[in-house]
Structures are given as structure tokens and as C-alpha cells.
N, C-alpha and C positions, 0 to 999 in steps of 0.2 A: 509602315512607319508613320507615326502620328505627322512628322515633324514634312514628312515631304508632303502628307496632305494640305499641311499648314500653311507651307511656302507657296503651293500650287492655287488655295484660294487669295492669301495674301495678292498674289500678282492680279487676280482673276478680276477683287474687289479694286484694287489700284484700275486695272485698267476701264473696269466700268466706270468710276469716278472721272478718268479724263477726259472718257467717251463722252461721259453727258455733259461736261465742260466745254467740250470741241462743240458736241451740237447746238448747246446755247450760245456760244460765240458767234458762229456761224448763222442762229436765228435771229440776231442780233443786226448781226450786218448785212441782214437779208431786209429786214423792216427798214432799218435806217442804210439807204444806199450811200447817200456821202455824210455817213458816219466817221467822226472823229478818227484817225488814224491812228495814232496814240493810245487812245481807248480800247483800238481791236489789237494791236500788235501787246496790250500789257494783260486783257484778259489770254492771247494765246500763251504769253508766259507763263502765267496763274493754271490756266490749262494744262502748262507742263510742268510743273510743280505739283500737281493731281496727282500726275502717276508716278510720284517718287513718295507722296503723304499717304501713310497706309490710316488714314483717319477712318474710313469705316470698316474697316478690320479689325481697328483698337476699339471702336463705340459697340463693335459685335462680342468683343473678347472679352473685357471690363466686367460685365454684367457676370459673365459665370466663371470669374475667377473673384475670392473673397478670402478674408484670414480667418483662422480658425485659433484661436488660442498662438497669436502672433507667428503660426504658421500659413503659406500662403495655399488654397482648399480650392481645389476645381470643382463647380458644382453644375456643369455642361458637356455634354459626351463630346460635342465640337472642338475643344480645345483639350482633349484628354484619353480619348478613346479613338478604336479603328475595329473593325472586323476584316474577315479573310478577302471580302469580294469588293471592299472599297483600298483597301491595302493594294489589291491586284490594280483595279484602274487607276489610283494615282499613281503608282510606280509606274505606271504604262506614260497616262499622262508626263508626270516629271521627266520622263526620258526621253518623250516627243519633246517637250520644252526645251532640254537642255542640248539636244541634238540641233533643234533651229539657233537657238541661244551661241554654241560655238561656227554652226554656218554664216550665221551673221556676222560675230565678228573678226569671222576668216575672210570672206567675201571686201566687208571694211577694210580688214588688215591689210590685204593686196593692194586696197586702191591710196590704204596712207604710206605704202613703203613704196610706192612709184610715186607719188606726189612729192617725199622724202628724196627719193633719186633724183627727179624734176631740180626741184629746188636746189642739189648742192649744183646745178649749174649756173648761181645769180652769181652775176659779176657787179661791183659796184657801179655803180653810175657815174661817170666822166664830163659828161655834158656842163657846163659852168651855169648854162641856161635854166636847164632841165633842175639843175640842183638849189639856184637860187629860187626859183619860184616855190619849189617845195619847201624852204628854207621858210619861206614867207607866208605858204599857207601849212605850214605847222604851227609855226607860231601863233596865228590868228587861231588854229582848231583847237588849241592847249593841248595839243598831243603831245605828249614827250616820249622819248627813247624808240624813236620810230625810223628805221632804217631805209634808202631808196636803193634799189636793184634792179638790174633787168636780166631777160632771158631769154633766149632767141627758139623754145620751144613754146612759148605761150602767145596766143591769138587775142588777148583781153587783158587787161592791168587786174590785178588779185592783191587781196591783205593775207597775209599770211604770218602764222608764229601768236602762240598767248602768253609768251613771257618777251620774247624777243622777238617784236611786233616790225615788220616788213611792208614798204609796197613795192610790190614787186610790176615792171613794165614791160611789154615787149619790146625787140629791138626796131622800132619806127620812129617814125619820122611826125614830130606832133606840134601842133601847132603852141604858140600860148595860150589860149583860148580853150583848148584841148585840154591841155596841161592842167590848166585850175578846174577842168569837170575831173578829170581824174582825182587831183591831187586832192579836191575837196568831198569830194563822195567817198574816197577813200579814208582818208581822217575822218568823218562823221561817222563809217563805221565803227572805229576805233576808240572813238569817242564815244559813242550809245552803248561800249563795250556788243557786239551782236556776236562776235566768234563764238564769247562762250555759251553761249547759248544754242547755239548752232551744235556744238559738239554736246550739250547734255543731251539734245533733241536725237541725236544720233546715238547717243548712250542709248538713250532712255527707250529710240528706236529698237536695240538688242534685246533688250527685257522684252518686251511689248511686241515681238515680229508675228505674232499671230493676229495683231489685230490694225487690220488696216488703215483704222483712223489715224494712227502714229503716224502714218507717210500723209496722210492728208496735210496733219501738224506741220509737219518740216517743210512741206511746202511753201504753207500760209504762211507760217512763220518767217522764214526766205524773202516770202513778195511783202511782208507788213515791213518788215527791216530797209527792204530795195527803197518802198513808196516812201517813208521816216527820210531818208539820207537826200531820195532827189526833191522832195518835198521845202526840204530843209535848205537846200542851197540852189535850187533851179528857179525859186518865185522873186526876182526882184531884188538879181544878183548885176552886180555893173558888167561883169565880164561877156555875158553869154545870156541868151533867152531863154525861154522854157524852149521855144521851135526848135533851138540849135544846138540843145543840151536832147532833145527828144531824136535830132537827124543823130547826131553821134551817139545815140543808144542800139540805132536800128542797125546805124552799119560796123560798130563792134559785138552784136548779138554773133554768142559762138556757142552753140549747143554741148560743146566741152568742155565752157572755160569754168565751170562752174562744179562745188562739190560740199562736205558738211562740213571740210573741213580750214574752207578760205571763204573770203567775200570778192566778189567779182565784178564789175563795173556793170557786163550784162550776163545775164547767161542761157535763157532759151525764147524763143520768137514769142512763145504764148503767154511768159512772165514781163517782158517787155512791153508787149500788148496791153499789157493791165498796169504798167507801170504807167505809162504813156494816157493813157485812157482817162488816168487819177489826177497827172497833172494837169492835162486840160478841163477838168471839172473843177479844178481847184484853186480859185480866185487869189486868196490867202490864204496861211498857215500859220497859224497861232497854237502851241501847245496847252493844253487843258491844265488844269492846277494840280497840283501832287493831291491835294484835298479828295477833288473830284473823281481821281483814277483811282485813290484809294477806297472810297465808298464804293466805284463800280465794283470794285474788285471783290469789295469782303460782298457783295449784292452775289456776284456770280458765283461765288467760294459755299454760301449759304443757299441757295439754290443749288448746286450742281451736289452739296453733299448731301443734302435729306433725301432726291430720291437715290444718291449710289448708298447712303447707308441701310436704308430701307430695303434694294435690291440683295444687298450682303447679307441683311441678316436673316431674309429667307432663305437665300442659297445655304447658308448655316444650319437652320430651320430642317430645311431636304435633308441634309446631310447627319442631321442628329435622327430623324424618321427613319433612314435608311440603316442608322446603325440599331435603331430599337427594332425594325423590321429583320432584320438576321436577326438578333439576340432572341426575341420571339419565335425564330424560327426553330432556333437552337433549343427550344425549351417547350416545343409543339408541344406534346405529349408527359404534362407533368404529373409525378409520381404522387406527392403530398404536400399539401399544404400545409399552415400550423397546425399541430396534434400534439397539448400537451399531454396524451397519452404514449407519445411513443418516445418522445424526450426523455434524455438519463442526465443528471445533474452529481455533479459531484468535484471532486478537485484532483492535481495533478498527483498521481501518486506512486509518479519514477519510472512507470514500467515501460514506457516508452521516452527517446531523448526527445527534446523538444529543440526545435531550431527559431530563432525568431528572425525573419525574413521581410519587419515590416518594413527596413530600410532600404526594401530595393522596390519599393513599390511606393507610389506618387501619393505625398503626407497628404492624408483629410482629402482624397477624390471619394464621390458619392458611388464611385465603382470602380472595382478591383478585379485584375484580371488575376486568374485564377492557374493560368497554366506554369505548372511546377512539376518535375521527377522527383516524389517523395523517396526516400530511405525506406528500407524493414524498419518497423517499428520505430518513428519517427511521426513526431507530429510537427507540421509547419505551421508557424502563425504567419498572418498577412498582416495588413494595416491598420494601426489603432484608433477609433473615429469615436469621437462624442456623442451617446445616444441618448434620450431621453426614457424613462420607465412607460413600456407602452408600445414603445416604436417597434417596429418589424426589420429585421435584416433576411432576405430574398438571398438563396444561394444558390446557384444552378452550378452542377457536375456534371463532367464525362469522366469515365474510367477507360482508359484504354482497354484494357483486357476483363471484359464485362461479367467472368465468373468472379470476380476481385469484391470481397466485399470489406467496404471502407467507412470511416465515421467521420461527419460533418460537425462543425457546430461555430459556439464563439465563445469567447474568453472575458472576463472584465477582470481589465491591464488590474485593478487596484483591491481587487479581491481573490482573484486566481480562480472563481467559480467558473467551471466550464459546465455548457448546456450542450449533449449533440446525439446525435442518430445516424444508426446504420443503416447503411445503403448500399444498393451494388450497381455497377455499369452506371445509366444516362439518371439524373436524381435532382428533383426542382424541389426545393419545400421554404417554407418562413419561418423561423425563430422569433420568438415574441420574445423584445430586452424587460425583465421583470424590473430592473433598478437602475437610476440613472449613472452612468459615468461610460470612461473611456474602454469600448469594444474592440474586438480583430477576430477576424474569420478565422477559423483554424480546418484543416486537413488532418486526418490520423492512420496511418496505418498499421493497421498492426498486424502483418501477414510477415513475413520470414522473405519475401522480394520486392525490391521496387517496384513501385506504380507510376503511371503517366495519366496525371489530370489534369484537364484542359478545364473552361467553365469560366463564371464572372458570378463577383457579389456584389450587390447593392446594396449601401447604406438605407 
């Protein structure tokens, strides 16, 4: 099926566009070491908005899709065409896809229905302490509609909910000082909005689970988000230092507090490590101009697509070789070429019914698949296409039952003149169009049993 090959590059060309997004981000923040934080955490986003923009899929398709007489005309085997043995491997393929596609998010779905169980144990918060201070740094974060809970199964403070936005606490014992690194790191997640990004990054992980850069992404993405919050509120905050905001990182780091589908205060030794690491490199923190992050952006967007579109329309390229390569194969051994000597012309004159079939077959493509169970005495028409006086139409046959002998030819839709020749069993030949206007291949039999023709025409 044309349509699962479709799907299976569509993802293919997605995922190489993020790919080479990921690696420029990454080269980026390899040259420049205390590069802008901001700058790396907005190209990862744009990174992850790659693998949902099927832009060089659409810059590969565009070119051989075109109107024909305000109908829309495929003039590219790649968007139109399949043979037996690419048919076989992308159905293999799509079925490898779709089998990792629902393990993934079976695998997910267990860990959001115990995170789900987790959560209905938040009890509200009681503490007068505990609730006025957060009273006071919500206020200051502009957070609204943001609820305080705790939980005596959690080892770490977590945000949780993207409509009905929670922080949720463990049940300890916290100091005030304590209290406003939580209460303030938490709000500035909420406030940079990062959940949802986190959960497209985990969507977008289920499409994408064959290609391991996606989990690189959700990583980086995670530690740009962490670095943004304590960045934000650890330099040159009255409450707390960067030292004391960096010790109470070390000693809530809980290698399970943490998932795609909450934000966590810490959550593994080696992303703390590089949190930690950031802020003591980091004097100040001044955010870049919307200006500036927006040039980077369209900079990396225009780089990352010229070479995934160029990669795509090779794989395209292959993939139209590959179908001209069986159809050549199909047609090894051909009978005859044009021979106005062995052409019969003449017009429709009843003795056989005629069926016209060209509505089941894809309007003005430059090739037509051919396989039909013709009737006794029965002539099939295929699709009607605009030719010029001159032009050649290319018809390969199969007969199933190769003593069957059968007549080829074509029609003009606005004259009824038909051109065609006999033929028996495997039959390659070219019809020259003498006059311009609108053609269709036709099939004739006229044996007293049905026939099974397999075969493709080219306009």
C-alpha cells in the first residue's frame, strides 16, 4: 500500500530533520561552553518541533504532485506508485513501527497510571507556615490556580497536573529557607510553562522510539529547563545562596523523584552535577532579547532543513529507482515496440460491452496500474490523460493464462478512435498518439472467459 510507504518515510524524513537539529544544538554548545542557557534550551525546543514539521516531506512531495485541467496529477512514482517487493518491506517495516509505537506507549502508560495512583494520595497542606509562604511566593511568580499538597510516598517536591497545576511536598520537616528554594523553583517551572513540553517530548519520544537521539532530547531538554529555574532564582536571591541552594540540591537528589511527566526539585546525581557546575560558572543571568532567540532560531530551522530536505529527497530518489528497477524487471524481455504496421484503428462497434473504470484509478497520474479481471468480451478503459500529437503511451501486460490472446490499445475520450494490437501472455509495446487531446488505456477481450491482467501504463 502506497499510503503505509508514505507514512513510514514521512516519520523517517521527520526524524532526520530533528536529528540534524539535535546535532547542531549540541555543536553549538560544544564551541560555545558558557553559552547562553536560554539560547540552548529554545533551540532544543525548535529541535522538537522538527519531528512533528513534516517540511521536507512536503518540499519532496510538492514538486511531483501538479493540476491538470483543475484536477490534482501525480507526476512522481514516490507519491503514487508501489511494486510487490517494496509493498513487502514497508508492510514489514510499518509493522516493526507500529509494534515499538504501542510498546512504548504501554511501557509509558504503566508508569502514568502509578504516578496517577501516587498522586490520589496528596492530602492538602495544613501547615499555616508552610501555606503562607507559598501564599507569598506565588504571588510574586504570577502563578495562578496552583494548588499545595503533600505526600508521604515522595522523596522530592514535584509540579504536577497541566490544567490543574499542583506542588506537591513530602511529608518533612523544612525549613523557611528551604521552603522558598522549593516554592520558587517550583513556580518558575510553571511559569516557563516546561510540563508541556516535557510531555510532547515523551509524545513525540513514541513516534520517534527507533531513534535514539529522541532520549538524548528529553534529557537535555530536562537539564536546560532545571539550569533556566535554578539559574533564575539561586543568583542573588535575599533568602539563600547559590552554596545553600547547591547543598539542598545534593541532599534531595533521589534517582526516582523524577519522570516526563512532572518537574522535580532534583532528580539523578549526574543531572545535578551539571546543574551545580552551571551555577557556579555563572556570575549573572540576564535573559537574551526575544529578538535574538528568534534569529537563532530561524538560523538553526534554515540550517537543520536544507540538509534534512536534501537527505529526503534522495531517499525519495532510491525509492522511485527501486520502483523503475522491478518495472524493468517486469518488462525484461519485450515483445514490440511502435509498429505502425501492426496497429488496427478503427471505432467502437458494440461487439464487445465496454466498462469505463477510469474512476477508480488516480486522475492524470503519468502511470496506471494495470491489474484488472476483465469480463468475456469486455473492454476496460483506465484513465483519461492529455496527450500531445507525437507523444508515446508505453503499455506493459501480463496475461495470466498465456494461451489467452488479448488487444491492447488507447481511446481518444472525444473522438472514440481506438488504436490497438494483439497480443498473447507477457506484451511490452508503444502506441504513437497521432492527434492531440484526452487518452485512456484500454484492455479488450474478446474470448468467451475472463482474463487476469496484471501490468502498468505510462503516460
Amino acid at each position: 500500500m502506497v499510503w503505509i510507504r508514505l507514512c513510514i518515510s514521512c516519520i523517517a524524513f521527520l526524524s532526520a530533520a530533528g536529528s540534524i537539529s539535535y546535532g547542531l544544538t549540541r555543536l553549538a554548545g560544544r564551541i560555545r561552553r558558557a553559552g547562553d542557557p536560554v539560547l540552548f534550551l529554545a533551540g532544543q525546543k525548535l529541535t522538537l518541533i522538527l519531528y512533528w514539521l513534516p517540511v521536507s516531506f512536503v518540499c519532496v512531495c510538492i514538486p511531483r504532485i501538479s493540476l491538470e485541467n483543475g484536477v490534482r496529477a501525480y507526476t512522481g512514482e514516490f507519491v503514487c506508485s508501489s511494486v510487490t517487493s517494496m509493498t513487502v518491506v514497508f508492510n514489514i517495516l510499518g509493522t516493526a513501527w507500529l509494534a515499538g509505537f504501542c510498546l512504548s506507549v504501554a511501557r509509558d502508560g504503566i508508569k502514568i497510571c502509578r504516578l496517577a495512583k501516587l498522586l490520589r494520595g496528596n492530602v492538602p497542606v495544613q501547615d499555616a507556615r508552610y501555606l503562607e509562604l507559598f501564599e507569598a511566593c506565588r504571588r510574586r511568580a504570577g502563578a495562578g490556580g496552583v494548588t499545595l499538597s503533600q505526600n508521604d510516598l515522595l522523596c522530592s517536591p514535584i509540579t504536577a497536573g497541566l490544567v490543574r497545576k499542583q506542588v506537591v511536598l513530602p511529608f518533612a520537616d523544612y525549613t523557611d529557607t528551604e521552603l522558598h528554594m522549593i516554592y520558587e523553583h517550583e513556580l518558575m517551572h510553571i511559569r516557563n510553562g516546561d510540563l508541556p513540553w516535557r510531555i510532547l517530548a515523551l509524545v513525540t519520544s513514541w513516534i520517534h522510539w527507533f531513534n535514539p537521539v529522541v532520549n538524548l532530547l528529553m534529557r537535555d531538554l530536562d537539564c536546560a529547563q532545571e539550569v533556566i529555574c535554578d539559574l533564575s532564582i539561586a543568583l542573588d536571591n535575599a533568602h539563600y545562596t547559590k552554596k545553600e541552594y547547591a547543598a539542598f540540591l545534593v541532599r534531595l537528589t533521589d534517582k526516582e523523584a523524577a519522570n516526563a511527566y512532572t518537574t522535580a526539585l532534583t532528580e539523578n546525581k549526574n543531572q545535578t552535577i551539571r546543574r551545580i557546575e552551571k551555577m557556579a560558572a555563572t556570575k549573572s543571568f540576564v535573559k537574551p532579547k526575544r529578538w535574538m532567540t528568534g534569529i537563532s532560531c530561524v538560523g538553526l530551522a534554515v540550517m537543520s532543513m536544507i540538509p534534512a530536505t536534501a537527505v529526503s529527497a534522495e531517499a525519495a530518489r532510491l525509492q522511485e529507482d527501486w520502483l523503475r528497477a522491478e518495472e524493468v524487471e517486469t518488462i525484461a524481455e519485450p515483445q514490440n515496440h511502435w509498429d505502425p504496421m501492426i496497429e488496427e484503428h478503427g471505432y467502437d462497434d458494440g461487439s464487445v460491452a465496454e466498462i469505463d473504470g477510469s474512476q477508480d484509478t488516480v486522475p492524470h497520474s503519468s502511470k496506471v496500474d494495470l491489474e484488472e479481471t476483465i469480463n468475456a468480451n469486455t473492454r476496460y478503459i483506465y484513465q483519461y490523460k492529455d496527450e500531445s500529437a507525437g507523444d508515446f503511451i508505453s503499455i506493459v501486460t501480463l496475461c495470466a493464462d498465456s494461451s489467452v490472446t488479448y488487444r491492447i490499445g488507447i481511446k481518444n475520450k472525444e473522438t472514440g478512435a481506438l488504436t490497438s494490437i494483439s497480443v498473447t501472455g507477457r506484451s511490452t509495446n508503444e502506441i504513437k498518439v497521432s492527434e492531440s487531446g484526452p487518452y485512456s488505456v484500454f484492455v479488450e477481450n474478446n474470448n468467451n472467459i475472463p482474463i487476469k491482467i496484471e501490468g502498468v501504463a505510462l503516460y
